[in-house]
N, C-alpha and C positions, 0 to 999 in steps of 0.2 A: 504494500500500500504506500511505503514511504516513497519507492522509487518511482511510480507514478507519478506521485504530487512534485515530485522533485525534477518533473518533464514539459511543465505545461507552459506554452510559450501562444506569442502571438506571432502572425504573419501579417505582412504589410508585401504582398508580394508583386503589386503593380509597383509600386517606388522604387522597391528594390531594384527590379528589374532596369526599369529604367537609368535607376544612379547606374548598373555596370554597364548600358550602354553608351550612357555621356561619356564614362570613362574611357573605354576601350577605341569611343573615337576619336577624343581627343589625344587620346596615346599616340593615336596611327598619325594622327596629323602633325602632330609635334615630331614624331619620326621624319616626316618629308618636308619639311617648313624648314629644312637643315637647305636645301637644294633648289629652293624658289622663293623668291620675295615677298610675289604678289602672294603666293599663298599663306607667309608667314604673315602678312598685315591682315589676311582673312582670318587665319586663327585664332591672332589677339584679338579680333573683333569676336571671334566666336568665345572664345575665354571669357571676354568680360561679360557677354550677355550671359556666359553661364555661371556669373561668378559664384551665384548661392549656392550651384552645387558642389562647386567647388571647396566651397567649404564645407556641406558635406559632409563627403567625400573624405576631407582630413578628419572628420569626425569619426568616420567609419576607420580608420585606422586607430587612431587612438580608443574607441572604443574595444575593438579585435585585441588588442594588447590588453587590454582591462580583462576580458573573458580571458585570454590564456595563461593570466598571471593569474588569475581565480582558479582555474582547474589544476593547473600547477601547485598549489598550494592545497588543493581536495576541495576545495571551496564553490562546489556546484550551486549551490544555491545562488552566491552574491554571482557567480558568472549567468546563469539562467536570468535574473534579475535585471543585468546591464543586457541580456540577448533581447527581453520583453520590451526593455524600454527605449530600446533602438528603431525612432523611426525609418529609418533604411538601413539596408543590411547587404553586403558583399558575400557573394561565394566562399572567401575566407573568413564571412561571418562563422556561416554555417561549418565551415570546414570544421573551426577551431573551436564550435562548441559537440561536434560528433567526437575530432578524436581528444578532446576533454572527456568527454562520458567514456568512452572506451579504456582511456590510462586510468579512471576512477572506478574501473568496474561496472557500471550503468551502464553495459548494453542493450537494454531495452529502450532505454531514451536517447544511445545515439542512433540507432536505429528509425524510432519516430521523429528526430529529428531530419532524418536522411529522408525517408520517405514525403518528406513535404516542403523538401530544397526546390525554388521555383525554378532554379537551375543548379545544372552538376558539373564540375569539370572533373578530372582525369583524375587529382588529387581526391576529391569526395569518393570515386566508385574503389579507389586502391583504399583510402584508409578505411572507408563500410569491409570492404572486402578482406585485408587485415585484421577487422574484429571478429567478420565470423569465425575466421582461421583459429583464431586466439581462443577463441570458447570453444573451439573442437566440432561445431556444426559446420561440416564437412560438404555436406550435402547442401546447404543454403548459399556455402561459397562459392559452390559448383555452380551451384543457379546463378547467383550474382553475375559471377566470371561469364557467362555465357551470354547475360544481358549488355554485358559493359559495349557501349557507339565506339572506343578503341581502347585499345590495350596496351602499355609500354612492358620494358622488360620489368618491372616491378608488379605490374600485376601477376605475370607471368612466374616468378618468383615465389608471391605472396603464394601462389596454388601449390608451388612445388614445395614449400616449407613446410605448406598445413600438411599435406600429404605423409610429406617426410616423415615431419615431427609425431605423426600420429601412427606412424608403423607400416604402413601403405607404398612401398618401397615401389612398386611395379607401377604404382599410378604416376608417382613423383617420375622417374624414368620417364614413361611415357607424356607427362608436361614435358620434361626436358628433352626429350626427341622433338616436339612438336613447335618448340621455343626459335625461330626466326633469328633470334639477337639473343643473345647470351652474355654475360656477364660472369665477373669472378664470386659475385653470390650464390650463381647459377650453379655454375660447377663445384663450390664449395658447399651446398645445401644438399646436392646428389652426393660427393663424397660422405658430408656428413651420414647421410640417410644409412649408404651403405654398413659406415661404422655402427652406425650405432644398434644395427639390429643384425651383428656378426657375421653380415655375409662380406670378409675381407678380402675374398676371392676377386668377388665384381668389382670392392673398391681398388684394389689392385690395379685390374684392367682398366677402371677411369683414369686415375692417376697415369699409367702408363700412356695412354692418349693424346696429351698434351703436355706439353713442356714446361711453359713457363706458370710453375702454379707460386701460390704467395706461402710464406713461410706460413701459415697456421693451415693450411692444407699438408704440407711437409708432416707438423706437429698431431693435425688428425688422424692421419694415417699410421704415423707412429703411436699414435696412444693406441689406436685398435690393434695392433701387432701386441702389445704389452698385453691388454688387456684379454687377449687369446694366448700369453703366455708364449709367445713365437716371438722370442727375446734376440736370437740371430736375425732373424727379418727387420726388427726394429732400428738394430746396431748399425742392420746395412744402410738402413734410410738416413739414419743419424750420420752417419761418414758421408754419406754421398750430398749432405744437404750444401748448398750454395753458400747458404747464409744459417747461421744458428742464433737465437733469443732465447731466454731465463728460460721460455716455456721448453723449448729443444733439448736443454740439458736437465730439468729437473724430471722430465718425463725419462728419462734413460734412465736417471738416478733410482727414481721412486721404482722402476721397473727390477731393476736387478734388486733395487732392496725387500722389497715384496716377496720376490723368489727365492728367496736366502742366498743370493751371490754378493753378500755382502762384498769382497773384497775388488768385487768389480766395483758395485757400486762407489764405494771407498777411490778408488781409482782413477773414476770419474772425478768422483767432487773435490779431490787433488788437482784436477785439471782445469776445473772450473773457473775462467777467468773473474766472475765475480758473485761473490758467493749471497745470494739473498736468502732472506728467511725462512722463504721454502724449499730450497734446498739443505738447509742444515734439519727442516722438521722431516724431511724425505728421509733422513740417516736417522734423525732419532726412531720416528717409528718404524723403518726399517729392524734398525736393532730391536726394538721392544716388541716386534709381530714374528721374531726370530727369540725370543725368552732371552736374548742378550742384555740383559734390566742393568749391568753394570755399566756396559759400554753406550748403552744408551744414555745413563746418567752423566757420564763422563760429557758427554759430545753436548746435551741438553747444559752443562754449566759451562763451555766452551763458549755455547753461541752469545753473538754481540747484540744481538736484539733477540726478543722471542714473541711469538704473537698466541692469540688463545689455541690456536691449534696445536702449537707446539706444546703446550703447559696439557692439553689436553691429550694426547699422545703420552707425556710421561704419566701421565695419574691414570689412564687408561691400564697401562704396562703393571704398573703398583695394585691394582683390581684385581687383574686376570693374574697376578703371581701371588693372590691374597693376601699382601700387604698392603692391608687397609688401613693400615695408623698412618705410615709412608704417604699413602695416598691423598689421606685428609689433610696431612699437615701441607703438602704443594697445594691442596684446593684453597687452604685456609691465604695460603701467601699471594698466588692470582690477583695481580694487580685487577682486571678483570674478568669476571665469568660469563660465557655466554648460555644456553639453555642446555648445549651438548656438556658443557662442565658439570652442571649440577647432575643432570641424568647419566653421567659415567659412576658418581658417587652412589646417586640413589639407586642405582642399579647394583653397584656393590654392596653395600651394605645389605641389601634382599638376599644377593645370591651367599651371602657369609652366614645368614641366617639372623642379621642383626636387623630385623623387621620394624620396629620400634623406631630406633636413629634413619632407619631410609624415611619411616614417615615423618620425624622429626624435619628433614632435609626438604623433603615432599611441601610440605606445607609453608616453611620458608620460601620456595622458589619465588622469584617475580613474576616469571614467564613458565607455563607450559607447554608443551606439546603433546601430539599424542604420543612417543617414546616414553615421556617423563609418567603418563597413567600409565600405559602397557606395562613399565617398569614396576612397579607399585603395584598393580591387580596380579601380575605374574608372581610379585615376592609374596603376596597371602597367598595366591593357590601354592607355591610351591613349599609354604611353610604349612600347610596343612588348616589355614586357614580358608576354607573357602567360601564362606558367609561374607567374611569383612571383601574378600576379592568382588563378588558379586556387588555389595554396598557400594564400594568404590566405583563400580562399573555403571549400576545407577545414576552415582553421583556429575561421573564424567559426562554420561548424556545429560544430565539437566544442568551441569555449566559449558553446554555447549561445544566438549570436546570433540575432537575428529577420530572417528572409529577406525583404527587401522584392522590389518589382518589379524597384528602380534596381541592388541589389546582383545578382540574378540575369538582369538582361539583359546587364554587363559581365563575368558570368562566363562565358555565352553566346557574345558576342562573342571571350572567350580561347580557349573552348574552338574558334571557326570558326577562327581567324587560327594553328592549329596543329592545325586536324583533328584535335581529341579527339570524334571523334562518339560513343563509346560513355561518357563522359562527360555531352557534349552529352545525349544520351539521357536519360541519370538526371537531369539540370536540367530535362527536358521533362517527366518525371515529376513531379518537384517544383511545379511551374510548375502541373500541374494539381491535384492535391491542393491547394494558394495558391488556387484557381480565379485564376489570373492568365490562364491562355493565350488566353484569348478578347479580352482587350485588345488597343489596337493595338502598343501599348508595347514587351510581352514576345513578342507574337506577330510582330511582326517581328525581334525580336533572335533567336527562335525559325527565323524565315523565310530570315535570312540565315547562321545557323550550319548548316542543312542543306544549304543552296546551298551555303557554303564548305568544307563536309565533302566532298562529292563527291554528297548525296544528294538531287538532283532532284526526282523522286517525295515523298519526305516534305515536303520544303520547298511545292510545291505544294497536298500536304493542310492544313499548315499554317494556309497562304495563302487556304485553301476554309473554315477553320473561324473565321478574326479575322469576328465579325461587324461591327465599323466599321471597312472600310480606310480606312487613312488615302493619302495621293500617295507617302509611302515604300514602303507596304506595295508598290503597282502595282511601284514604279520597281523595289523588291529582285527583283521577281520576275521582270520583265522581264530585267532586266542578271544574274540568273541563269540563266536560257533563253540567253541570250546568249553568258556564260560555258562554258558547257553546250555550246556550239553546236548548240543546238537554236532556232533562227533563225525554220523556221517557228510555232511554239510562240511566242516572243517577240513576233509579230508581228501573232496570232491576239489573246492577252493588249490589246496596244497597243489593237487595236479594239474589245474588249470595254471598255478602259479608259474609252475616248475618251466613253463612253454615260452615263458614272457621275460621270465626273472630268477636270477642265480640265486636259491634261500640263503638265508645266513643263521648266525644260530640261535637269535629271537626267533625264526621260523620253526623251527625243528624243537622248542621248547613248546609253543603253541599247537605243536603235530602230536608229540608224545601225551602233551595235559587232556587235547583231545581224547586219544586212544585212555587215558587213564578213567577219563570220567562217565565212559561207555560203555567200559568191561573191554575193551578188544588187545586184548593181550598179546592175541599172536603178531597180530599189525604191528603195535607199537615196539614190540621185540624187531623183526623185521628193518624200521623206519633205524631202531636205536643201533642196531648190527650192522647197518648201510650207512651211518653217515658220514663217517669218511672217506671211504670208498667213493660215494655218488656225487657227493657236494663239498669235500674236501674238508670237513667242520670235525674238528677234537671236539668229545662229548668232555662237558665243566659239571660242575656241582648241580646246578639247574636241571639236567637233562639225566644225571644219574637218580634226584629227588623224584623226579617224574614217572621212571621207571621202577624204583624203589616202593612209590606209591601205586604205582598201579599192577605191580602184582600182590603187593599187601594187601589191596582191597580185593583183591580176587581169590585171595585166601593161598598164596605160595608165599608164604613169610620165609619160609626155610631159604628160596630161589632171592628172595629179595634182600637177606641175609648175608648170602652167599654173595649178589655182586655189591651189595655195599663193602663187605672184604677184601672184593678185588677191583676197587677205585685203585687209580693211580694219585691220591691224594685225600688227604683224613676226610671226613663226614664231617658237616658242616651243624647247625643246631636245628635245621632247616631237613635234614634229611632222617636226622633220628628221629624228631616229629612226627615225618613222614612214617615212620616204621613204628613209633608209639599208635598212632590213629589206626593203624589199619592192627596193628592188637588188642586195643578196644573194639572195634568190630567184631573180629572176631574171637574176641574174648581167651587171649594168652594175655594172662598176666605175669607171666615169670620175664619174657621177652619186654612186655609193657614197661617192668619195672627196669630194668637194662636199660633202656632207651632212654627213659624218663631221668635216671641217674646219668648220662652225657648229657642232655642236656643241660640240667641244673649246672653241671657243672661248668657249660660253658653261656647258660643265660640262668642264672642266679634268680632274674627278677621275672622270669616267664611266666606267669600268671595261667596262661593257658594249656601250658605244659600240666600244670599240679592238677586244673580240673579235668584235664584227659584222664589223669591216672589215678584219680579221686571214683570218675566215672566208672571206670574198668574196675577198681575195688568196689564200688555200690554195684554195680551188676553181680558181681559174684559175693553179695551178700557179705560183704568182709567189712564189717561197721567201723572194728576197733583203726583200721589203717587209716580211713575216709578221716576219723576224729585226729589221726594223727599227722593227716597230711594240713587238714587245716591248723592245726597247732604249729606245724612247720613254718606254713605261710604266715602267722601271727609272730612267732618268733623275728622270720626274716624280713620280716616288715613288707610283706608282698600282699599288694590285693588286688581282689579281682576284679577286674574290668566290670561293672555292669553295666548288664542288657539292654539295650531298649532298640523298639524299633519303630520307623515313620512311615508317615505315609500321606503323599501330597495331592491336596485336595483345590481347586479353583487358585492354582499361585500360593497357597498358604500349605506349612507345614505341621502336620500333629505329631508330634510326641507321645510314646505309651513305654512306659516300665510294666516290671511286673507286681499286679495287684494295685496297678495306676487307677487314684480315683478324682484325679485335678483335672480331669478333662470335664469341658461346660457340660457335655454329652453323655457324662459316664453312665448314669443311673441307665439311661436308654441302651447304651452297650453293652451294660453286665442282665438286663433283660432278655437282649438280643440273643448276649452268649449262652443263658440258662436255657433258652427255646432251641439254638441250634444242638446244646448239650443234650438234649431226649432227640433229638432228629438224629444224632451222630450215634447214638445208640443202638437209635433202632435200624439205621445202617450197618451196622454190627463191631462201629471202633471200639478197639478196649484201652484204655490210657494205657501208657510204659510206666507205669510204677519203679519198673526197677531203677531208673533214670532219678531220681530224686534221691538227695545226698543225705536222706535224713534219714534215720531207724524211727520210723511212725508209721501208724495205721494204715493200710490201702488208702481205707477212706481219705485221709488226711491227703496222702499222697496225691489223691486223683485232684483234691481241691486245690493244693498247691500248681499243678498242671493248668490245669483249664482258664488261668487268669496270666498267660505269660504275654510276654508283651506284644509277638506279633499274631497271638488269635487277639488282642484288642484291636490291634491296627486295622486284622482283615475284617471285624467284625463292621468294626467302623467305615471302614472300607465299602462294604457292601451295602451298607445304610446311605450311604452318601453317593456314592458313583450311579450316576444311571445304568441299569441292565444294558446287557450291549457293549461297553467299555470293559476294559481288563480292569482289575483290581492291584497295583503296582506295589507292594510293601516292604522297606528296606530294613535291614537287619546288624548290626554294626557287630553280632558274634556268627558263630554259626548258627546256625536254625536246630532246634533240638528232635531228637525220633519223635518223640509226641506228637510235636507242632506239627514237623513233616507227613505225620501220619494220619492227623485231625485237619489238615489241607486239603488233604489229597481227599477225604469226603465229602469237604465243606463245598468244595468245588463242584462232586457230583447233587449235593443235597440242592446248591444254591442256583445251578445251571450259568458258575460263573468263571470266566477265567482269570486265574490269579497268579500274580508270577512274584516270588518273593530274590529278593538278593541279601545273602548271607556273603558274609567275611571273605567265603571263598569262589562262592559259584553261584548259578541262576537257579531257582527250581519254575518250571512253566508249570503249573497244576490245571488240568482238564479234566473233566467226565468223570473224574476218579483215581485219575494217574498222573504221573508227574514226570516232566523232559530226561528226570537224572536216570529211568527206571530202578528208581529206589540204590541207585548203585552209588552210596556220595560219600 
């Protein structure tokens, strides 16, 4: 609305007209009144009768200066102001208040300015046709360009720029085949072009074409050599050049320094007739992108001036080697900071884990960008905070920040690691509006919040639309199917991979978890027996866990036993869990208690370890151990993680413990639960009593059971979700046999789909059954 009101102008378009006619003839005539008498006494005779326009005339000039000294300064209004109240108005009225609007962003009103010029010259159709370029509408320049009564090489130009600039390589060409008169813009806009979208091939052959090009054509073609890392091609152009400038030799510089040839570079800038400030910051970050932090320091206290790049390159160097005091103390001395200063810091301080001091720094800043939020939503999600990450990210839309990729894949990943999927959703909407989704980037931050939401099917679409998968894309979606326990799916994926893409060994960890969580034993034997052979990958801790685990839960402990002894490297705290769990299953406690005892010993505070092996003592009735294990944990000051599990409803999140009565809704959900508890009955569940760590009654036991946190969640769940919708409920332990067992009815009782996510994997529940078949 403001930029309207900030367009409305009057036309006086008979006067005007006229003033540029008086003008342009008394031009002609003073031109020839050089060469004839009589006509120079006709002249002045004409002059005088037009002397009021004459003066005018000088008004219109001095007014044209008032308008571009306004726009110059942003100052559209007071120049719109002096446009209105201009009784006559020149060509270079209207010139200078279109490309006014254009350098201040208002192209909508130099546009309606243009469209209502009583007349155009050559200069009005190049500078309109300049703005479309500039705002990227492509297609309306094309139109312009084709309306234009003539063309100089500047228009001609202007098409081949927008072209260029906007990636359109073959069209730019084809302007420049089609270009009558050429210019060193001309062939310098087609070089560019070539550069800049890596086809160095074709630029090659332009350059070779013509001879005499200008040193920053020299310079283009040499940075695109660098920057394809064809650092002899570059050298050559560098020798061969005519003439060399700052830019000739710091581009060599920065080249070998980037590549770790330091001692060429060095070399160089011994040669260097005169050394400016970008060249000495070409060697320091050289060294510091080469982990050389000494010799970096050394050259950084040498130099005779320094500029913010250079200060920011060494405090960079101090981040990435995690000396962050080092760091702070150059940020603190910075004569001064620009926005990249402050976001090198607060990006370290996140990644050091010092979340706190980056937001301390964050909120100081003067100026933001979108790096300086990205940096900041990225350190909560990556400190496990993913709530504040989300807040943050709120926050940044409603002060107007610029949504990059990096900011909205870390919001993505908050939203998976807490099952915001209708959240999730509105970033997937965003994401394409950005046209970001099709990256690999976003589309797999995309790929792994529907996996981690519970939503299979999307993350799959997902996964169908990134047109370059990248080795993450495959792996998220494998070790989703996997999660999923959808095993065959996983393994179908694997082979289609195999055709496209060399695995690595995130792959083959996500193949074996597969096969572990399916039962398919002989497969995953197979897969684990082949992988060095097929894909060149040494099995690590990760892939021996996998296997470890999944003949445990298949009941060969003895066989899982046997290869945890023949690792080429001790067991980790990670794999005797694994061989703890699958002894609870199947109920060895001699093994249980083995396993259980490495661990302690090498995670003291494992909480989850004591109730594994508390568990397999309450199964087999052994009370005295149960009371002793907790005595243990009391002693060692270990406690247990508790339970609870969520489940998000319209954007908002609920909360349930076990035996929760602080929900607004309780009274209606322990109703709920008593009705489904005679309907589960007469289904035929019978609770797992044995599962309860207490020596008390059935009865007691079964009451203890029936109030755990996620039969609240589903209960509530199914009160509030319309039929028709899955029922999503997240679990922050594992899901207990009870729960799992009271699921998998509640699903056939309620005719609803429910899909829970425990600590370690997915259960889909339907009709009765569940995705794990009971195998988890």
């Amino acid at each position: 609305m403001q930029a309207r009101g900030n367009c409305r102008f009057s036309l006086f378009i008979g006067s005007s007209s006229r003033s540029i006619q008086t003008e342009s003839i008394t031009n002609k005539l003073r031109a020839s009144s050089t060469s004839s008498p009589s006509k120079k006494t006709w002249t002045q005779k004409l002059e005088s009768k037009n002397s009021d326009s004459t003066i005018v005339d000088s008004d219109i000039v001095k007014w044209n200066r008032k308008i571009s000294a306004y726009m110059r300064k942003g100052q559209c209004e007071s120049a719109l102001s002096v446009f209105n109240g201009m009784r006559r108005r020149s060509t270079v009225t209207y010139n200078a208040m279109i490309s006014g609007y254009l350098s201040n962003n208002k192209f909508d009103c130099a546009r309606k300015v243009f469209e209502k010029m009583p007349d155009r010259d050559l200069i009005s159709w190049n500078v309109m046709l300049s703005g479309y370029v500039k705002n990227g509408n492509l297609s309306a320049a094309r139109a312009l360009f084709n309306q234009m009564p003539e063309k100089d090489v500047v228009s001609w130009n202007a098409m081949l720029s927008g072209f260029a600039q906007n990636g359109f390589v073959e069209e730019a060409r084809k302007i420049f085949d089609q270009m009558l008169v050429k210019n060193e813009i001309s062939w310098n806009g087609l070089l560019s072009a070539y550069v800049q979208n890596g086809r160095i091939e074709d630029a090659r052959r332009l350059f070779d074409s013509k001879m005499d090009w200008e040193i920053v054509s020299w310079n283009c073609l040499m940075g695109g050599y660098v920057r394809k890392k064809r650092l002899d091609d570059a050298r050559s152009l560098f020798d061969r050049m005519p003439v060399r400038d700052k830019i000739s030799w710091n581009i060599m510089i920065t080249g070998y320094a980037q590549n770790g040839l330091l001692s060429e570079a060095r070399r160089l800038f011994e040669e260097l007739p005169i050394r400016d400030v970008f060249a000495w910051t070409a060697m320091v970050s050289g060294f510091v992108q080469n982990g050389m932090l000494d010799e970096a320091t050394r050259i950084f206290e040498e130099m005779p001036e320094k500029n913010e790049v250079s200060w920011n390159a060494m405090i960079a160097g101090y981040v990435q080697s995690q000396q962050i005091e080092k760091a702070r103390e150059l940020f603190d001395q910075m004569p001064s900071r620009n926005t990249s200063s402050w976001n090198t810091m607060v990006t370290g301080y996140a990644q050091c884990g010092n979340i706190d001091q980056a937001k301390i720094l964050f909120d100081e800043m003067p100026q933001r960008d979108c790096i300086s939020w990205a940096a900041m939503i990225s350190g909560y999600a990556q400190s496990g905070q993913s709530e504040e990450a989300l807040h943050l990210f709120i926050k940044m839309k409603r002060d107007g920040g610029i949504l990059n990729r990096s900011a909205l894949a870390c919001a993505l990943s908050s939203c998976a690691e807490i099952a915001a999927l209708e959240l999730g959703k509105q970033l997937h909407g965003r994401l394409v509006k950005a046209g970001f989704q099709t990256g690999y980037i976003a589309g797999n931050a995309l790929l792994a919040m529907y996996g981690k939401c519970g939503s299979i099917e999307e993350a799959f679409d997902v996964f169908e639309d990134i047109t370059e998968k990248d080795i993450v894309s495959w792996n998220t979606m494998i070790a989703g199917y996997a999660r999923h326990g959808f095993g065959k799916e996983a393994l179908a994926l694997f082979e289609s991979m195999k055709m496209t893409i060399k695995p690595d060994d995130v792959t083959l960890v996500g193949v074996l978890s597969a096969c572990s969580h399916t039962g398919l034993v002989d497969k995953g034997m197979e897969y684990f027996n082949s992988m060095y052979q097929n894909y060149g990958i040494t099995a690590n801790a990760k892939h021996y866990t996998c296997m470890i685990d999944l003949l445990g839960r298949a009941g060969r402990l003895d066989e899982a036993l046997n290869l945890m002894k023949s690792m080429p490297f001790y067991p980790d705290a990670a794999t005797w869990g694994a061989l703890l769990g699958a002894s609870r299953i199947h109920g060895d406690t001699e093994l249980g208690e083995k396993a259980a005892e490495k661990v302690f010993e090498m995670e003291p505070d494992n909480s989850g370890m004591y109730v594994l092996l508390s568990n397999l003592y309450a199964a087999s009735g052994r009370w005295r151990e149960v009371r002793e294990m907790r005595s243990k944990m009391r002693d060692k000051g270990v406690k247990k993680v508790p339970g609870y599990s969520w489940v998000e409803i319209q954007n908002k999140t609920h909360i349930f413990t076990v035996g929760d009565c602080s929900h607004p809704e309780a009274e209606r959900i322990y109703a709920y639960l008593e009705e489904l508890d005679l309907e589960l009955k007469k289904d035929g569940f019978v609770s797992s009593t044995k599962l309860v760590l207490h020596d008390v009654e059935e009865e007691e036991k079964e009451h203890m059971l029936k109030y755990h946190s996620e039969k609240l969640a589903v209960a509530f769940g199914i009160l509030s979700i319309p039929p028709g919708r899955p029922i999503r409920v997240i679990k922050n332990l594992r899901v207990c046999e009870d729960c799992h067992n009271a699921i998998k009815h509640i699903s056939k009782i309620t005719q609803r789909q429910i899909i829970v996510r425990d600590s370690n994997r997915f259960h889909h529940f339907s009709e009765g059954s569940c995705s794990c078949g009971d195998y988890w």
